[in-house]
C-alpha positions in Angstrom: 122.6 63.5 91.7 120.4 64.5 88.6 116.8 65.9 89.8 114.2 63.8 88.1 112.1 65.1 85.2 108.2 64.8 85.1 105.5 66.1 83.0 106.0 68.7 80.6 109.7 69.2 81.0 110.3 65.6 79.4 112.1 65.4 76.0 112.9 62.3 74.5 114.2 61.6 71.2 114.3 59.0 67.8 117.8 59.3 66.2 117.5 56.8 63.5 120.0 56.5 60.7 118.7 56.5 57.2 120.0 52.9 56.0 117.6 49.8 54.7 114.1 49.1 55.1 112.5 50.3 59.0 113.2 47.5 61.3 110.4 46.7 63.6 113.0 47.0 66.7 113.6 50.5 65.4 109.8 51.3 65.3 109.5 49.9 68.8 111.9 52.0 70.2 109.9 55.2 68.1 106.6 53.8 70.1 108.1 53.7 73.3 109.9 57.4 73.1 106.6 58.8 72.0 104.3 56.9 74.4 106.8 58.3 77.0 106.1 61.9 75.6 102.5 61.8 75.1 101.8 60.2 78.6 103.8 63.0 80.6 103.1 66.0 77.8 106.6 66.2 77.3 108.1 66.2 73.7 109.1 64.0 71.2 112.2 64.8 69.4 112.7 63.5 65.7 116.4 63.7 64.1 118.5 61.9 61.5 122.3 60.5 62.3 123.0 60.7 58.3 126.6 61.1 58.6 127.6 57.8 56.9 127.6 59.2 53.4 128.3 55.3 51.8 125.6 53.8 53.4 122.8 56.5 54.7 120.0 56.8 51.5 117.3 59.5 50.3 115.0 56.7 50.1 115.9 54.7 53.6 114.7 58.7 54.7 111.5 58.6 52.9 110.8 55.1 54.3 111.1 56.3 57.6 108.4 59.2 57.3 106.1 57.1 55.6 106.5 54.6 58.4 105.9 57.0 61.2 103.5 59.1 59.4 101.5 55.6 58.8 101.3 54.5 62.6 100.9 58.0 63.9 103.9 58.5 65.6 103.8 62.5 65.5 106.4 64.8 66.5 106.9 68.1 67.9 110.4 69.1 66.3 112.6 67.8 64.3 113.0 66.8 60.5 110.3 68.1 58.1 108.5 70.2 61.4 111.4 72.5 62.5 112.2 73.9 65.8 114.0 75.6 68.2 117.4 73.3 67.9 118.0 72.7 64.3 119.2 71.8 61.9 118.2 68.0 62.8 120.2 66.4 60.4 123.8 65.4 61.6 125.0 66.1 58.0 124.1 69.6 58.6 125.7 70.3 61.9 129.1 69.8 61.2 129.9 73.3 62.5 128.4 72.6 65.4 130.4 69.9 66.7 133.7 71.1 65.2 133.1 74.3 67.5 132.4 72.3 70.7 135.2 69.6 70.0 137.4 72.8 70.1 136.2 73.3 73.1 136.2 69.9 74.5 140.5 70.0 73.4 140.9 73.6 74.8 139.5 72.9 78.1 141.4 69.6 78.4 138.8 67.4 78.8 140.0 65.9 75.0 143.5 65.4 73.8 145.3 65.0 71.0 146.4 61.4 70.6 148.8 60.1 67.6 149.0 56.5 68.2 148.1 53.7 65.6 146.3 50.3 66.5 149.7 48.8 65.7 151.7 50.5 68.4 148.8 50.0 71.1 149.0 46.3 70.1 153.1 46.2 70.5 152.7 47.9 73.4 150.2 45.7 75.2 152.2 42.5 74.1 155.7 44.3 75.4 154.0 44.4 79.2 152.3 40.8 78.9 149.0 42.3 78.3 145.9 41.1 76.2 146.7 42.9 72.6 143.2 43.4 72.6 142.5 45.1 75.3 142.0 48.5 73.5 143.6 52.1 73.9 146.2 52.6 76.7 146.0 56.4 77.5 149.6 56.6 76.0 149.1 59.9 74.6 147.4 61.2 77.7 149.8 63.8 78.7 152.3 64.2 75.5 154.4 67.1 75.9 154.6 69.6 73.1 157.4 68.6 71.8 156.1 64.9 71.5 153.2 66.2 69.7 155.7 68.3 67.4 158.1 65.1 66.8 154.8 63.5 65.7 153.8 65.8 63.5 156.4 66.3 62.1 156.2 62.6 61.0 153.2 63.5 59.0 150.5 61.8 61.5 147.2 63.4 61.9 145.9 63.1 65.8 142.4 62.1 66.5 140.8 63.4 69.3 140.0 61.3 72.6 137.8 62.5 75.7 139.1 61.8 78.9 137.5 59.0 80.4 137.3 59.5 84.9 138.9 57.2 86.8 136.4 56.7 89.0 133.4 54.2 88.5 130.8 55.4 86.5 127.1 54.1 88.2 123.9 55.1 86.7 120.5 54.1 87.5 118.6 52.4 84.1 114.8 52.8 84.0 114.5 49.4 82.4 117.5 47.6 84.7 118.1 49.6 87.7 122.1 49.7 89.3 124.5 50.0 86.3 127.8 50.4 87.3 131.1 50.2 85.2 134.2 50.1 86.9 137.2 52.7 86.5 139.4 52.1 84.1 137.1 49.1 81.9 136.3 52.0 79.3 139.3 53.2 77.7 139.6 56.8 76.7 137.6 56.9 72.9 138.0 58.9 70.0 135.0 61.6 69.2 136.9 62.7 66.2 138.8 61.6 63.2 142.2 62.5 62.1 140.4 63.9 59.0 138.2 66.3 61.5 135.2 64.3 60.7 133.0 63.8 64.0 132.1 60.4 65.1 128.6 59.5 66.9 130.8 59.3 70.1 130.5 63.1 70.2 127.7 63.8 67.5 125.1 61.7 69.3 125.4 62.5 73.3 126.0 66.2 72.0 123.1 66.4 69.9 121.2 65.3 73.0 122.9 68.0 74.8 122.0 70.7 73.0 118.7 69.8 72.2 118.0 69.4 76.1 116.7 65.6 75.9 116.1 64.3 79.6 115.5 60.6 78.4 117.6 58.3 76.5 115.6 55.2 75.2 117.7 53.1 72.9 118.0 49.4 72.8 119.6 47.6 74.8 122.7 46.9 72.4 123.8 49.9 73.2 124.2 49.7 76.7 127.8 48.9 76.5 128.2 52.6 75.0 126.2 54.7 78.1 129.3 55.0 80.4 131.2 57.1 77.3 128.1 59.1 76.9 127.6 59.9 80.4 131.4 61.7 80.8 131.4 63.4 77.8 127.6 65.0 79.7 129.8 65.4 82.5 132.5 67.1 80.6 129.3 69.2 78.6 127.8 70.4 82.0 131.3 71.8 83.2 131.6 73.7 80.1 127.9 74.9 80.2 127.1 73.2 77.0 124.5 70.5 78.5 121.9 71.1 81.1 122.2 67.9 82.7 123.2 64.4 82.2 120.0 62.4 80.7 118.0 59.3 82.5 119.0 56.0 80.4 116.4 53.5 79.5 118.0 50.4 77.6 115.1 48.4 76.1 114.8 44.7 75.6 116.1 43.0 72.7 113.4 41.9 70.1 114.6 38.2 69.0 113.2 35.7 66.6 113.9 32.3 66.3 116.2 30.9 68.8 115.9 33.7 71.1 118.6 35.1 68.6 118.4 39.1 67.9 116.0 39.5 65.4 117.7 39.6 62.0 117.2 42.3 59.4 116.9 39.8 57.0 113.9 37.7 58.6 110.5 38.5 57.3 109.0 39.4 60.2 111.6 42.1 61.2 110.2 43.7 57.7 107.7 46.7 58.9 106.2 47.5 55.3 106.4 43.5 54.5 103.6 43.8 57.8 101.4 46.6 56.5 101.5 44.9 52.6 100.3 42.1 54.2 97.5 43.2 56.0 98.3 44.9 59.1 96.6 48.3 60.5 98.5 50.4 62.6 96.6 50.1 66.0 97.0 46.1 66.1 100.6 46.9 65.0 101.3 49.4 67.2 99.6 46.6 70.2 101.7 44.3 69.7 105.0 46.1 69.3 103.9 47.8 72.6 103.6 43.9 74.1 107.3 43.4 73.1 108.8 44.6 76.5 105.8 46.3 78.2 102.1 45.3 79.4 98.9 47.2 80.3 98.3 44.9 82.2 98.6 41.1 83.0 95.1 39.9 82.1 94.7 42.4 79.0 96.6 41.9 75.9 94.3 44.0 73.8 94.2 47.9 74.1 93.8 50.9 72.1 96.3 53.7 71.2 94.5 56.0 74.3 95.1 53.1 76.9 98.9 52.6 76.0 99.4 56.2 76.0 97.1 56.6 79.8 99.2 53.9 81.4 102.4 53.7 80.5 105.9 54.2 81.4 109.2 52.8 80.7 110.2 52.1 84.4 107.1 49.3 83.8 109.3 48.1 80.8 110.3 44.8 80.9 114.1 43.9 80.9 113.9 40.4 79.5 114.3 39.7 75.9 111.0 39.5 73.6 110.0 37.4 71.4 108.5 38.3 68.0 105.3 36.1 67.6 103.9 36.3 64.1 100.7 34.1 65.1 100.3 36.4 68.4 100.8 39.8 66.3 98.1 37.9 63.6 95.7 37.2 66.8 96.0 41.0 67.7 95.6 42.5 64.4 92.2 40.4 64.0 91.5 41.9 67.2 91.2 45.3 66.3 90.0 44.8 62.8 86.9 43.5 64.8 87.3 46.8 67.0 86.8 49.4 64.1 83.5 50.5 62.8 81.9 49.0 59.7 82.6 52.4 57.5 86.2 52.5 58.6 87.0 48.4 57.7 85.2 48.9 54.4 87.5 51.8 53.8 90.3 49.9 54.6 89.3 46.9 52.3 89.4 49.1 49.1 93.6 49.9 48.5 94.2 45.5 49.1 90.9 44.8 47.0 92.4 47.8 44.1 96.0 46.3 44.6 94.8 42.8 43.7 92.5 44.1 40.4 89.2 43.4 42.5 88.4 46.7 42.3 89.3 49.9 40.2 89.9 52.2 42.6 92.1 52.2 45.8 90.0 54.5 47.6 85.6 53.6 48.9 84.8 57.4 47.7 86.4 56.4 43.9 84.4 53.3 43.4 81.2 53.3 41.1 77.9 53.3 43.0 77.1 49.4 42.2 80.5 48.6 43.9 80.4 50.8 47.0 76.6 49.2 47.5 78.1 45.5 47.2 80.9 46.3 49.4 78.7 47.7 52.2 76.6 44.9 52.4 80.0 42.0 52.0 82.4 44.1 53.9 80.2 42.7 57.6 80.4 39.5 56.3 83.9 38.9 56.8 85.3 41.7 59.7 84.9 38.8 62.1 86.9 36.2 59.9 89.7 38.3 58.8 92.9 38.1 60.2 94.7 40.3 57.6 93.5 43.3 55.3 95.6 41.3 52.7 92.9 38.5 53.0 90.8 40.5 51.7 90.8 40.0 47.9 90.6 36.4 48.6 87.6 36.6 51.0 85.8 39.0 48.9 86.3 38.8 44.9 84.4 36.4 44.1 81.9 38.9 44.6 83.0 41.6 42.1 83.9 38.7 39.2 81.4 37.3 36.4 79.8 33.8 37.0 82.1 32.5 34.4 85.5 34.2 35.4 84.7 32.4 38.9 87.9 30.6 39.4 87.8 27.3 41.5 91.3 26.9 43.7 92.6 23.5 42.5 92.6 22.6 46.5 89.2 23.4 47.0 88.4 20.9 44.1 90.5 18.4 45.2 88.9 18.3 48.7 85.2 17.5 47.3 83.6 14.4 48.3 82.2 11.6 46.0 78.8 12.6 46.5 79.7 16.5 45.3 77.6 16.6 41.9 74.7 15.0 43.5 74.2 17.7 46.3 75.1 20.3 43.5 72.2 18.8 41.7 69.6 18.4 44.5 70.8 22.1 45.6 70.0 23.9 41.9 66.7 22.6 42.0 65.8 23.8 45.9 67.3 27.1 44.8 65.3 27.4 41.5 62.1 26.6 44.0 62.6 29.6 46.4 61.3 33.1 46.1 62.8 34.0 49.3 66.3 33.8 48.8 67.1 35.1 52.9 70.0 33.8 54.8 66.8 31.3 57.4 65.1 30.3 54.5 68.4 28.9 52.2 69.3 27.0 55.5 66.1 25.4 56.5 65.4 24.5 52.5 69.1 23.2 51.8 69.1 21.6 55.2 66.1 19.4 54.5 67.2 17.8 51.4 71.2 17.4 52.1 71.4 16.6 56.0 68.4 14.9 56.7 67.3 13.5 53.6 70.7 12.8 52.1 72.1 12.0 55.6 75.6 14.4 54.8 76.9 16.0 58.3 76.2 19.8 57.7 80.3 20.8 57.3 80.1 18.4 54.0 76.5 18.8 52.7 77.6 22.6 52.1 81.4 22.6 51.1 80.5 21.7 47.3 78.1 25.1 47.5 80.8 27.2 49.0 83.5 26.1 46.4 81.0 26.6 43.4 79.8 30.1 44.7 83.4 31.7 45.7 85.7 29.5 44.8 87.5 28.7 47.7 87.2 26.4 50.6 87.1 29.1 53.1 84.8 32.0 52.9 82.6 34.4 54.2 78.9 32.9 55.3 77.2 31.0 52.4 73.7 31.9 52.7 74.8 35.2 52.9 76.8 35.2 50.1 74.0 33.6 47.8 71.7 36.5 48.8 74.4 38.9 48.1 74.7 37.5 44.2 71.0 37.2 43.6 69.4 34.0 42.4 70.5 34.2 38.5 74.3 34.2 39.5 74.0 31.5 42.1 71.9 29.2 39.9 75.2 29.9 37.3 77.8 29.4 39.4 76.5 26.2 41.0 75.5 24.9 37.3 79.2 25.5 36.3 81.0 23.8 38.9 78.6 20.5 38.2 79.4 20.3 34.3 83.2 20.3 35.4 82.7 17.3 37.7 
């Protein structure tokens, strides 16, 4: 029986490989291991399985540290950091796990084994079994002159461990019981004929060495724990591992259909999130909601919370649904959460992108820009769903009167009466010398609700689309104040001689 591990003394570990674009699955499974870390003061353990030369890619690695490095996932060894058990890519350990494999054959807890899928197929079918049904442990106990007859042949043996013949039970932190009975797993390869390690032995040996107590991985790879857990075992008898780890399998993430969620669907896309408009801690929020809760009242809940309260034993089994509207809700959330000089900040690189601005950072901008953004930035943090909305919500601010471009929609949805209340509103504006938010209102009230009798969500819509552009922006009045009386006036002049 394995002694727990608490506080300080828990390592955990993200093994990614270094092919396509971060899934959002994968980054869960990042958030979990290093909310598991941070909440006990353990470590965090950050290494690369690049050993699949035709598909692992310099710039798949490069999207990975830009993706933890932009929710700030930190960690205390591995790639670009160091420590005490490097190298921390695979590709640069092949040493290492030739030298133990050696030592996995000598001892006898691997063999040698010669025979080709073909001849495990015949042989299944020759005793009425399913063909199928995988390795038979024929090479198990070859003599020497067996292995000489085959060599002799020209075959190169791989390398199998010895699976136990007992059941292998384990207790999951996510599932509880697990057991697998003797004999289901057949005994697996850990190396290829060509000597080239497989993640059969580069993965639970890596683990090994580098002393991880908890193994967090989706649950896909459930199937795979039993193999993991006897080569441990056979680890531990040769004094290579410490231990044999805790498994956590995490729920699946689906998407539509309750179907895995594909690499190919948008929302599976991390970076397609953050172009969009997302901030890490509303991400981070609701990729912690995919298989865990704070609590069942509280969907909303900073970085400090998650990393106070959890634990994966309070991690959900069930699958989990990716909600695009419900990550939307939470991202709006916290954009409402952060204080006014940090969401102007963030406003500038989507305002830049878009060619709102000229500079992708609030300290860059000229004076006359900063000013206007401080003052239109409060405007819209309670509106916005999406950083990406921003350019949208805001540049009708930072264009000339006459570069104002009126959405085709927004001019389609105008009433009849639209160049009247344009008309009737140029002339209140012209008459006021205090151009305030109250006294707009009350002026433009008087004439286009109760004189002209236009319920108040119509009497104003021709303003709004003559002033930004849009249908939906940030508050009118305010917005008139914000452009001063001249552009109004020019705006609202322009909008008539096109109706």
């Amino acid at each position: 029986m394995t002694t727990p591990v608490s506080g300080a003394d828990v390592r955990v570990r993200f093994c990614p490989s270094p092919t396509g674009t971060p899934h959002v699955g994968l980054i869960r499974t990042a958030l979990f291991n290093w909310a598991q870390a941070r909440h006990h003061g353990g470590t965090f353990v950050f290494r690369i399985e690049d050993t699949d030369a035709a598909r692992d890619s310099q710039e798949s690695y490069d999207q990975l540290l830009d993706a933890l490095h932009w929710l700030g996932l930190d960690w205390d060894e591995g790639v670009e950091v160091g420590g005490p058990d490097g190298p921390y890519r695979q590709s640069e350990r092949a040493a290492i796990y030739a030298d133990v494999a050696d030592k996995l054959l000598a001892s006898g807890h691997a063999y040698e084994s010669f025979s080709t899928p073909e001849e495990i197929e015949a042989r299944h079918r020759a005793a009425g079994r399913d063909p199928k049904l995988g390795y038979d442990g024929y090479d198990r106990d070859l003599t020497k002159e067996q292995k000489a007859a085959f060599l002799a042949e020209g075959r190169t043996p791989v390398l199998r461990l010895r699976m136990p013949a007992e059941d292998i039970t384990f207790t999951d932190l996510v599932r509880g019981e697990v057991t697998f009975a003797a004999g289901s797993v057949p005994d697996f390869v850990i190396v290829r004929g060509n000597g080239q390690p497989l993640y059969t032995l580069t993965n639970p040996l890596d683990d090994a060495l580098m002393r991880i107590t908890h193994v967090l991985r989706g649950e896909d790879l459930l199937s795979s724990t039993p193999r993991q857990i006897a080569l441990h075992r056979a680890l531990t008898e040769l004094g290579i591992a410490e231990r044999v780890p805790s498994y956590g399998h995490l729920p699946m993430v689906t998407g539509e259909g309750n179907k895995k969620l594909s690499k190919r669907a948008p929302e599976s896309n991390l970076f397609l999130h953050r172009e969009r408009g997302f901030i890490p801690e509303g991400l981070l929020n609701y990729l912690a909601l995919l298989g865990w809760s704070i609590s069942p009242d509280n969907d909303i809940f900073t970085q400090a919370e998650m990393l106070a309260a959890f634990d994966v034993s309070d991690v959900n089994p069930n699958p989990a649904r990716f909600d695009q509207k419900k990550a939307e809700a939470i991202n709006a959330a916290h954009l409402r959460l952060l204080p006014a000089e940090d969401f102007r900040a963030r406003l500038v690189p989507y305002l830049h992108e878009a060619g709102v601005v000229p500079a992708a950072t609030f300290e860059e901008l000229t004076a006359e820009h900063q000013q206007l953004l401080t003052v239109a930035a409060p405007l819209v943090q309670e509106r916005m769903t999406l950083l990406g909305e921003a350019p949208g919500m805001l540049g009708f601010l930072f264009v000339a009167d006459d570069a104002v471009v009126v959405d085709e929609e927004a001019r389609a949805a105008l009433r009849p009466e639209a160049a009247e209340v344009l008309d009737r509103s140029i002339r209140v504006l012209e008459g006021l010398e205090d151009l305030t938010p109250e006294p707009q209102q009350a002026a433009l009230k008087a004439v286009l609700v109760e004189e002209m009798g236009i319920k108040p969500r119509f009497a104003f819509a021709p303003l709004r689309v003559a002033i930004t552009g849009r249908r939906v922006s940030p508050p009118l009045f305010e917005s008139i104040e914000i452009l001063g009386k001249e552009s109004a006036l020019a705006r609202l002049r322009a909008l008539r001689a096109s109706l």
